[in-house]
N, C-alpha and C positions, 0 to 999 in steps of 0.2 A: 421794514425790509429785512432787515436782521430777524425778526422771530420767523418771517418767512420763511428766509434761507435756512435756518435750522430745521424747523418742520420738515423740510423737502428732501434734504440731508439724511435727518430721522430716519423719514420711509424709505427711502433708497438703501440704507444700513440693513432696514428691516427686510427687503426685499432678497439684501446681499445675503443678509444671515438665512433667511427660509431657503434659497437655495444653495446655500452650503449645504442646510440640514438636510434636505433633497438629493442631493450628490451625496453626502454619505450614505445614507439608507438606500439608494443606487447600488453605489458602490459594493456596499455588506452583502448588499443581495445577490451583487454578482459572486461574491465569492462565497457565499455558501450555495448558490448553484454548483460553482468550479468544486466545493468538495463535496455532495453529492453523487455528483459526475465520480469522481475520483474514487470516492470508497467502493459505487460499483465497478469500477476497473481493477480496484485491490482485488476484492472479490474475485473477481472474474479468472486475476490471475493467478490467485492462492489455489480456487478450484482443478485450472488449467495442469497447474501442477502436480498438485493432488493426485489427480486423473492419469497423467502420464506418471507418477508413480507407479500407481495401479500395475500400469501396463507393462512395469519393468521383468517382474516375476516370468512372467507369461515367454517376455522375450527372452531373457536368459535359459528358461528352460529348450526354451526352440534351440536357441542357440548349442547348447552341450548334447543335446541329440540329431543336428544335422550335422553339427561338423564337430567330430571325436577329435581331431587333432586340436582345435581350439586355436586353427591359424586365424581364424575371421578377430580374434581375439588380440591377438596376437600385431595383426596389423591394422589392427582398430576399424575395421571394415563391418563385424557384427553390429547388429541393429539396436544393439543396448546402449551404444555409441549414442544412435544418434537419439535415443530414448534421451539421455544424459545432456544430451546439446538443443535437444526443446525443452526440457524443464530449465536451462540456462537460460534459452531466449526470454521463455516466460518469467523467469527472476530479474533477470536486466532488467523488462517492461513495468514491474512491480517496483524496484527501486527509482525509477523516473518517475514514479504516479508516486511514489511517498515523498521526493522531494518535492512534485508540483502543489502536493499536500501542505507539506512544511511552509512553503510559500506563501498561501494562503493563510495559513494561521498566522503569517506575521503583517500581512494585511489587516488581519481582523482584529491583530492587537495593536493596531495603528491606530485605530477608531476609538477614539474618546468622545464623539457627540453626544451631548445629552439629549440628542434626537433619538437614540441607539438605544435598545433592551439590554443594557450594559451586561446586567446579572446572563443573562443567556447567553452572548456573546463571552463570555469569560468561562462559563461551563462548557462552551464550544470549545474552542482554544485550547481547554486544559487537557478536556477527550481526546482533543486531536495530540497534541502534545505526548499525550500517556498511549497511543495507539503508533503513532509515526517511531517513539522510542521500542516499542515491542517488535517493529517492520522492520527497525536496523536490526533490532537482536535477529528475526528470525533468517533475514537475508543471510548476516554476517557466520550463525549457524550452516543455512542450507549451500554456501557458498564452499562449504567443508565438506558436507555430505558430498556436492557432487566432484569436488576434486578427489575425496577417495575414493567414492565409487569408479571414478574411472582408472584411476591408480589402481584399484583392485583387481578391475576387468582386465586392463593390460596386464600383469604381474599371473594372473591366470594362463594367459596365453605361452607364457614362457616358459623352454624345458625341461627348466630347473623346477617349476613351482611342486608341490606336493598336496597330500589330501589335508593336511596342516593352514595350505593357503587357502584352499577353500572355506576349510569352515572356522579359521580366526576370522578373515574380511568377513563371512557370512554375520560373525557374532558383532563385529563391530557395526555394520552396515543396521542390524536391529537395536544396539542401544541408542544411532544416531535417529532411527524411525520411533523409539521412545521418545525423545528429547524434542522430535518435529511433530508430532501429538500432543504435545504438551505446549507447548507455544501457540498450535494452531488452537486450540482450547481457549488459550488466555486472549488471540487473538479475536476470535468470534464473537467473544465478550464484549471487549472491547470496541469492534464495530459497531454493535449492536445500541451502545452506546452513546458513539457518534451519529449515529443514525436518527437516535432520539433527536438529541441536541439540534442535529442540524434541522429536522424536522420544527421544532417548539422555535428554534431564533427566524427559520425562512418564514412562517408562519404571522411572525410580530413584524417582523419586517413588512411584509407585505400588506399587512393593515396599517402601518404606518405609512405605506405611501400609496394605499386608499386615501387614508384621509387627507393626505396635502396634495391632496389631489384637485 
């Protein structure tokens, strides 16, 4: 009866542990879906921004030839405004998609199964790691950019300003679009990166729970 109860024991252990293993390669897989998802969101909102860059130029020059006095400026009304207040919404969205980021990489480095493609999962992690600290820099950067620029724009509108405030903010407003070419570079790398990884670990994952299947 005794060698019984051990046997049955055994298998039941054996059972317990395959569906751990189960539930972790589950689990991994749900989160490197979740950051998939996510690096297309960075994406999406680093573009976003991008784009409404773009369109700054465009509006300030509207702006200095509709209205010569530069009230719209002045009482924050001109449309550069709100050019500066959508590249903000899209920066907030960008910092919440890098922390859900972060999250996930500490999920991933919860996972110690030896059910798990350890080595991929750990060159995941690390991409992520090295990409999420580049997304504080560039936020923590762009977070500057757009409080002078509207600091700029207001201080234009005022009586006092001179052809002096034009083209000093002009000059700093292009070393800060140096500095965000330059991140966004190391940035695209980067994803590019994550991209792999996350590709090669979804990939093992997923034939690994083919086969316990």
């Amino acid at each position: 009866m005794k060698k019984r109860y051990l046997a049955t024991n055994l298998f039941a252990v054996s059972l317990f542990l395959t569906a751990c293993g189960n539930d972790d390669v589950a689990e991994a897989l749900e989160s490197t879906t979740s950051v998939k998802t996510q690096e297309e969101q960075i994406v999406s909102d680093l573009n976003a921004i991008t784009e409404q860059e773009k369109n700054l130029q465009g509006t300030f020059e509207t702006t200095l030839s509709e209205d010569e006095s530069l009230s719209t400026l002045a009482d924050g009304t001109s449309a550069v405004f709100e050019n500066v207040d959508a590249r903000s919404t899209s920066l907030s969205e960008l910092k919440e998609t890098t922390t859900a980021m972060k999250e996930e990489q500490t999920l991933l480095d919860e996972k110690m199964s030896d059910e798990l493609p350890q080595d991929e999962l750990d060159q995941l992690t690390t991409n992520i790691e090295t990409l999420t600290a580049s997304l504080d820099e560039y936020v923590t950067h762009y977070e500057t950019v757009l409080e002078e620029q509207k600091t700029y724009f207001t201080e234009l509108g005022k009586e006092e300003a001179t052809y002096d405030t034009l083209t000093e903010g002009m000059e700093t407003i292009n070393e800060h679009d140096t500095k965000t070419k330059e991140l966004l570079l190391q940035l695209d790398k980067e994803l590019v990166e994550v991209q792999n990884s996350q590709t090669a670990t979804t990939e093992s994952l997923n034939k690994l729970n083919d086969s316990s299947k």
